[in-house]
Structure formats: C-alpha cells, structure tokens
C-alpha positions in Angstrom: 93.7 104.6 104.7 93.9 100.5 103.9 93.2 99.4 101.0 92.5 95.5 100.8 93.7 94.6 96.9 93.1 91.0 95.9 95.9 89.6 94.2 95.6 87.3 90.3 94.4 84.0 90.5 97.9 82.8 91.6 97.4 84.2 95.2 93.9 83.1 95.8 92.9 83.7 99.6 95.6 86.3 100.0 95.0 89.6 100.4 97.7 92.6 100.0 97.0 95.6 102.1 98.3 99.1 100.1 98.5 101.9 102.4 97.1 104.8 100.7 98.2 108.6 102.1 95.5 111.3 103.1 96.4 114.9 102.5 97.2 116.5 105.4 95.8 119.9 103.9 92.6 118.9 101.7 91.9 115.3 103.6 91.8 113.6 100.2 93.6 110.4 99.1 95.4 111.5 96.1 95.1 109.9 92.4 98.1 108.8 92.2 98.8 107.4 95.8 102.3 108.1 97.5 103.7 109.2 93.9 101.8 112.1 93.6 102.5 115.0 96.5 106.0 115.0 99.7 106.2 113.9 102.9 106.9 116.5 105.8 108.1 114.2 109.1 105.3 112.0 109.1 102.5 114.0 107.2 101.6 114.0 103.6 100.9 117.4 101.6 99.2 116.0 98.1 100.9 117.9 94.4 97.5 120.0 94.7 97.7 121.4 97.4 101.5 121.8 97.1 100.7 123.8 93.8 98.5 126.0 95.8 100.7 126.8 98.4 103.5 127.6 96.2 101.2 129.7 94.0 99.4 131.8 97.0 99.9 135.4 97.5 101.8 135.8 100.7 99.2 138.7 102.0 96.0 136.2 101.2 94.5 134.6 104.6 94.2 131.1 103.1 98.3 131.7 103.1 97.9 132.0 106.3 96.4 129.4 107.0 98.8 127.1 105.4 101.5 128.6 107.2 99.8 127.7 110.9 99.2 123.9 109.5 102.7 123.4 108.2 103.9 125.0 111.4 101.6 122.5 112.9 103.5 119.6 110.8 107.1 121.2 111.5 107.0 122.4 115.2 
C-alpha cells in the first residue's frame, strides 16, 4: 500500500511516498507500519497475528490453517 505524505513547508510540491506493509495473514496495514510484525522472504506477518500463531493450540483448525499459509510463504 502507498502512502503519499506531504512533507513541511520546506518541500512544498514534493511528495514522499511511505510504503506501508499489509499482513499477509489478517490483510491489515498494521499501526505501527514495518516496526510492528517480521518479514518471511517477501511476505509480511503483522505482531498480531504473530501472537496468535505462537499462542494457538496445535490440534485447533485455525492452526492449521496457518500452517498451510506459511507453507504457502515458505515453499
């Protein structure tokens, strides 16, 4: 996701473009941009939905079906 930020009144007319990450789990852009969740290869898992996959029962389904999306990331 791009986000256009204008800059003080010192760079009037330009525009800096911040490149924000999207969960690869949850789809969300996460509070606290790049800072706040790990980089697999070239996906982004936000701190949330780290902390749930860390925390899930192994026998649950929705640990499952993080399992076949990191696989997804990984393989």
């Amino acid at each position: 996701m791009l986000y256009e930020k204008q800059q003080g009144s010192a760079a009037i007319g330009r525009r800096s473009c911040l490149v924000l990450p999207r969960c690869w789990i949850c789809d969300q852009v996460p509070s606290g941009g790049i800072r706040d969740g790990i980089r697999l290869k070239k996906a982004f898992i936000c701190s949330g939905c780290e902390r749930i996959i860390v925390q899930s029962d192994v026998a649950s389904g929705q640990y499952q079906i993080f399992i076949n999306r990191l696989k997804k990331i990984l393989l």
